[in-house]
N, C-alpha and C positions, 0 to 999 in steps of 0.2 A: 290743503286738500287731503281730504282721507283717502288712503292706499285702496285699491282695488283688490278682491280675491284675487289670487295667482297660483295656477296652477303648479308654475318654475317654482314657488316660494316653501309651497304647503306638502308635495308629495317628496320623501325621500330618496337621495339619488343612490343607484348602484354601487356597495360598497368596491365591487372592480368595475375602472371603467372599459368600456366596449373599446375594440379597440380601434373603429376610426372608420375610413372610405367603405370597407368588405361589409362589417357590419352595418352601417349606414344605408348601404348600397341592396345589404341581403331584407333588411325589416322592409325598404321602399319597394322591391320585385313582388316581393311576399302579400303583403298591401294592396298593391295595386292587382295582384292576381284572384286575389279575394275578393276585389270589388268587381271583377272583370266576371267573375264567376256570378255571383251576385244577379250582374245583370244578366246572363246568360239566362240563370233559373229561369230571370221574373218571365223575360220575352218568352222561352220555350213552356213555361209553364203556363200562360195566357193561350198559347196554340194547343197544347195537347188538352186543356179545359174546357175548351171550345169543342174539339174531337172525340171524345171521352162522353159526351153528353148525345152525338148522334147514335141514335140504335145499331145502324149498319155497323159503324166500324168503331162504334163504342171497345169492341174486345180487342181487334187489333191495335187499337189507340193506347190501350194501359201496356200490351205487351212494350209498344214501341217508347214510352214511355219509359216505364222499367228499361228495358236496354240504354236507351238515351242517357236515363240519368245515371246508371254504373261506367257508362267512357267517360261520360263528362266529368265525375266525379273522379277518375281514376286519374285522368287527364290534370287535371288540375292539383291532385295529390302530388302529381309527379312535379309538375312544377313546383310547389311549395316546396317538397320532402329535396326537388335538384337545388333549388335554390340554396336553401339552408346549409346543404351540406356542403357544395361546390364555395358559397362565397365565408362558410363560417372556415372551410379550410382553409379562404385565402383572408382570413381575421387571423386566424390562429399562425400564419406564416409573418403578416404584419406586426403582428404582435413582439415576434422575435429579428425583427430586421435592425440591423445597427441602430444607436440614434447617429442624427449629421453632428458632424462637428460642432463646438460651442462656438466657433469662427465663423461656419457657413448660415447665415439666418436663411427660413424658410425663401424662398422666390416669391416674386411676385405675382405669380400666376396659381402658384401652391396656395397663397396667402387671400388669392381673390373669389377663389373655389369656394377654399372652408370658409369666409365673409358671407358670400352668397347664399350657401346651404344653412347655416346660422339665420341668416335673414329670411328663408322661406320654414325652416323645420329647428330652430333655433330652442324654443320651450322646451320639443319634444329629444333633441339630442342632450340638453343637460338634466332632461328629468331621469334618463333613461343612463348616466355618468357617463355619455362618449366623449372623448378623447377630443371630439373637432368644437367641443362647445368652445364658445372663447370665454375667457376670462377678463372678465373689465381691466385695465390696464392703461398705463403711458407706455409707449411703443416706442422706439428708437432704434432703426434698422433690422426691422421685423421681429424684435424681441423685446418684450415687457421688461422693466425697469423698477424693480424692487421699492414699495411707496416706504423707502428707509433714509437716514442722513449718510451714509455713509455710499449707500448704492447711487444714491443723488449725487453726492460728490463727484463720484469715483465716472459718472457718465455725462455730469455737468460739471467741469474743470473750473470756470467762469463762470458760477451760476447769478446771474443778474435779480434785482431785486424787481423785477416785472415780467410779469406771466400772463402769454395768452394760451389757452387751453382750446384746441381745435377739433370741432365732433363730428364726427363722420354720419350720413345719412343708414337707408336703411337697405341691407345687402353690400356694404362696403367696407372697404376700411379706409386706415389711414393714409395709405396710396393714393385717396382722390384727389389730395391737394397738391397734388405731384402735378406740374404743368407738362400737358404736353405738345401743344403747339407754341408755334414762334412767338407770338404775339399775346401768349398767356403768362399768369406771374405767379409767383411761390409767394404767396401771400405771408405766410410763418419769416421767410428770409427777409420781407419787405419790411413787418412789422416791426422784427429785428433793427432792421440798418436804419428806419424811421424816427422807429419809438423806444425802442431801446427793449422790448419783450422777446423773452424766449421762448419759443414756441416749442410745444409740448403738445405731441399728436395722442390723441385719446382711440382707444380699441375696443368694440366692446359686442356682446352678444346680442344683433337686431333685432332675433326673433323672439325675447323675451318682453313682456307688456311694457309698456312705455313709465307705468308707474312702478314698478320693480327696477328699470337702469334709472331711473332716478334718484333714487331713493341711494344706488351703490354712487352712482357720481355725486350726490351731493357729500357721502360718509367718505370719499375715496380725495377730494376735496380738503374734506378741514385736517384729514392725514398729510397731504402733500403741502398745504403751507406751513403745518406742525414737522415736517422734516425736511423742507428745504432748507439748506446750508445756508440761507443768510436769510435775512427778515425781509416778508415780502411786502411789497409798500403797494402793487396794483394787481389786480388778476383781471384779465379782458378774456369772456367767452365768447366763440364763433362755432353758430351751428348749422352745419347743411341741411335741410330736408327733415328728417326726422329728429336726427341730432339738436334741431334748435326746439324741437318740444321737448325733449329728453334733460334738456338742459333749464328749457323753464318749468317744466316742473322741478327739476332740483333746486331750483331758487326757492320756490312755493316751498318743498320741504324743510331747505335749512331754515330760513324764516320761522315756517314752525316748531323745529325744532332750537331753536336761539343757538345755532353756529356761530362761528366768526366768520368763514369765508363769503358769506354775501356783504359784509360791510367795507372789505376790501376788494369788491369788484366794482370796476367802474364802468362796464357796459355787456350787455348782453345782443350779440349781433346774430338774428336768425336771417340766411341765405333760403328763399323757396320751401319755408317751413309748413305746411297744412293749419294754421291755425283755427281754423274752421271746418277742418276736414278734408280727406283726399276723395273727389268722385269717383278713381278707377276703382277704390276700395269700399266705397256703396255700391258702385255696379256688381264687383262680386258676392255682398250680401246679395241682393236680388236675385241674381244667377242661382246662387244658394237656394234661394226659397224657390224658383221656381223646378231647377232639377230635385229636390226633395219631394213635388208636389205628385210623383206619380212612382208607382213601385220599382216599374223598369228603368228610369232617369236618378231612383237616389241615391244608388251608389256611387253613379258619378257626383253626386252634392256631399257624399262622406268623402270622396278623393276631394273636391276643390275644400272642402271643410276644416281640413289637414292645414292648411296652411297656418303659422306662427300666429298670435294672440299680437306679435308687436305689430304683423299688417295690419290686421284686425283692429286694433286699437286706431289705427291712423283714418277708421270713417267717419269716428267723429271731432277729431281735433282737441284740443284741452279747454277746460271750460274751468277759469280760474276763479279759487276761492275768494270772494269778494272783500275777508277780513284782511286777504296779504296786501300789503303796503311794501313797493320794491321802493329802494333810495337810487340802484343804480339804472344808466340809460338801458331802455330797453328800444332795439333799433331792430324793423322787419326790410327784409328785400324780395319785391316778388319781379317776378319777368316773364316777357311772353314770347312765342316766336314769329310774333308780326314786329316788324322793326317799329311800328308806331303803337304804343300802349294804348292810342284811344279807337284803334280801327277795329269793328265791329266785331270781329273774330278774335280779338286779344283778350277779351274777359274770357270766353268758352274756351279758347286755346291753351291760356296760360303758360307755363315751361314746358308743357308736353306732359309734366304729371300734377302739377301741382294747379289750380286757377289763380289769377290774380289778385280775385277779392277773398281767397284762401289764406295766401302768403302773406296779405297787406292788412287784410281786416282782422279786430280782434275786440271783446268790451274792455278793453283793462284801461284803465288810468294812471297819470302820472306822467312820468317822462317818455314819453314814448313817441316815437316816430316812425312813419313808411317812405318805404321810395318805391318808384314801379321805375323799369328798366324795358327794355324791348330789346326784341332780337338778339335774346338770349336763351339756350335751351338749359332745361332742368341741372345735368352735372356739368355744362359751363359755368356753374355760378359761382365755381368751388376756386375758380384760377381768372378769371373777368376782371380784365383791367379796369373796368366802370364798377363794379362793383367794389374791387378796391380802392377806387376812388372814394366812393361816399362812407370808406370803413375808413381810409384817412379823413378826408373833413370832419365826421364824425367824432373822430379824438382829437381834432386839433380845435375843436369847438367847447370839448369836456375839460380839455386841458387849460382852455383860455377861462373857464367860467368861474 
């Protein structure tokens, strides 16, 4: 499949980068003040138009006019001109704050923040070189792991000749396979004590197009089987939500580019992935076209417009190149939140964000298989003991064949 324009690919980033929350925080006041202004004109400028054209108070209307637009105007300066300066000072104080220890990793809540902001403003944070973009990575106690032999060593003591590589959806990181109720399961330590794979949690910037993280997963790939400390004999992919298009299109691409690592994977497993498209992310094209359609409503359509190229990208789902020929399984799992997938409400329902003829349907050929599950919502699917159910049978089926 040929790459898409990218805006993340094509524009040069900030030779210094920004440096993080303040700046982040000051461009989004800034923005949204301008837009807020915006609409302010269009409304008050619709009334004073109106006013301005009766005789009577035609000349009152322009004086009031004029006044009107010098507060508004000054007003809104003032915002812009506080903002900047109040959040660029508390940039410039960030900037010089310790770093933490090489011992203490980022928190979990520090770490789900900057995932999230990546996943709505993710393009426009690394076009712009801020500091919270993330950098594609293997993660390992909240910090990336060097794709070297030596750094692989030195953080995999025992590293095992079987790899499953686990991808996070969109707005998250690798946290979400972190179980956290009783009855949920750390699918990486399962596959471990089952299969004998070591699980290796993937990080990566949501909000850049889905054909740009693929293109770094699939090159970030044939580095990690070229530097792991011992020869690797299986790579098994599992991808949540966005992460399992993220990852087939990285298939599509090494394929075209003749890698190695597609010929040592033995299965590609998408959890609630939009293979056809997400609807809540057509509903907001539409919302788009119709707040654009009138002068006082489109500034609100340039604020929902903002949002990442990677949402954007999830309205239509991936539409695979018809010449690629996959060897390894490819296995979908969709789910609904009606306990029975066939009750009337479970197609429209789907996980909450995904449908089920979404996650399950797809034209590709070959080894391929669906499961539909119920009474599972959208990010249970990441820890679902049913779900890893059918991700065991599934390998204990590849492995007998």
């Amino acid at each position: 499949m040929k790459p898409k324009d990218s805006k993340a690919t094509t524009k040069a980033r900030s030779p210094v980068p920004a440096s993080g929350y303040s700046d982040a925080t000051r461009i989004a006041v800034q923005e949204t003040a301008a837009r807020v202004q915006e609409m302010h004109q269009a409304i008050a400028g619709k009334s004073f138009d109106v006013l301005t054209k009766i005789p009577v108070v035609s000349g009152p209307a322009t004086i009031a006019k004029a006044i009107h637009d010098a507060v508004s105007g000054g007003i809104y300066a003032a915002i812009h001109h506080g903002a900047g300066g109040t959040l660029g000072a508390a940039a410039l104080i960030e900037r010089h704050l310790p770093e933490r220890g090489q011992d203490a990793p980022p928190g979990r809540i520090a770490s789900s923040v900057r995932s999230a902001l990546n996943g709505v403003f993710g393009d426009h944070l690394e076009q712009i070189g801020n500091v919270l973009a993330i950098e594609m990575g293997i993660y390992v106690q909240g910090r990336p792991v060097a794709i070297e032999s030596a750094a692989l060593a030195a953080t995999f003591p025992k590293p095992g000749m079987r790899l499953c590589v686990l991808i996070h959806g969109l707005a998250c990181d690798e946290h979400c396979w972190e179980p956290a109720a009783a009855d949920a399961l750390d699918f990486g330590a399962r596959l471990n004590a089952d299969f004998g794979f070591t699980p290796l949690y993937l990080r990566y910037n949501t909000g850049l197009p889905i054909d740009e993280n693929a293109t770094r997963l699939s090159a970030l790939l044939e580095r990690l089987l070229t530097a792991w400390p011992v020869p690797v004999e299986t790579l098994l992919l599992i991808g949540h939500s966005m992460g399992g298009l993220v990852a087939r299109q990285a298939c599509e691409r090494a394929v075209a580019d003749a890698l190695a690592w597609p010929e040592k994977t033995c299965m590609l497993a998408c959890l609630g992935s939009p293979h056809l498209g997400a609807p809540l992310e057509r509903l907001g094209q539409l919302a788009n076209k119709a707040l654009d359609a009138t002068r006082v409503t489109a500034p609100l359509g340039r604020i929902a417009a903002a949002r990442s190229q990677g949402i954007k990208d999830l309205r239509h789902g991936l539409r695979p190149d018809p010449k690629t020929t996959h060897q390894m399984a490819l296995r979908f799992i969709g789910s609904s939140l009606t306990d029975d997938v066939n009750h009337p409400l479970a197609e429209w329902l789907g996980d909450g964000l995904v449908t089920l003829g979404s996650a399950t349907g797809h034209p590709l050929v070959g080894d391929v298989e669906s499961t539909r599950l119920g009474g599972i919502a959208h990010m249970a699917l990441t820890t679902d003991a049913r779900v890893y159910a059918c991700l065991q049978s599934w390998l204990k089926a590849i492995a007998a064949a």
